[in-house]
C-alpha positions, 0 to 999 in steps of 0.5 A: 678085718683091722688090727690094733695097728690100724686102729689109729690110721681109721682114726685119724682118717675119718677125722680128716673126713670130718674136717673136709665135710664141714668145709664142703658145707661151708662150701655148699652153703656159700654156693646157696648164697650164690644161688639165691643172689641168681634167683633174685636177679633172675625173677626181677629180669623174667628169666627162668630158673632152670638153664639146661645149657648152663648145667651142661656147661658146668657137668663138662667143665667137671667132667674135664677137671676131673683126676678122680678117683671118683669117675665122672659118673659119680661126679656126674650124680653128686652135682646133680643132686647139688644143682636139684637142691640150688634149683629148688633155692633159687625158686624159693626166691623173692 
């Protein structure tokens, strides 16, 4: 439980939390753009979508730049979810 002391840290903390999630979706929707341009290029050359080798790539990379404190399990899990989505843009593609 919280006192009326800690009130303002939770405030000004979850509004620096509202700061950076509206630049992660700046972000993420500039990788999207990103991720288009691939698919586009990558239906006009015949080249599959899906590049298992480079998403290993990258989770390494990741894995290796990671300070925490979130584990490289959890960094592991959100880029997932991310590349699934980018994926599935990169499909819609023509």
């Amino acid at each position: 439980m919280t006192g009326k002391d800690d009130e303002p840290m939770i405030a000004r903390s979850r509004e620096e939390i509202d700061r950076i999630d509206l630049q992660l979706l700046d972000l993420l929707n500039r990788r999207a753009a990103c991720a288009l341009e691939i698919g586009r290029i990558k239906k006009k050359i015949n080249e599959p979508i899906y590049v298992p080798e480079r998403e290993r790539s990258v989770l390494a990379k990741l894995a290796e730049a990671n300070r925490g404190p979130l584990s490289n399990e959890a960094v592991h899990g959100v880029f997932q979810a991310i590349f699934h989505q980018m994926k599935r843009l990169e499909e819609t593609t023509s």
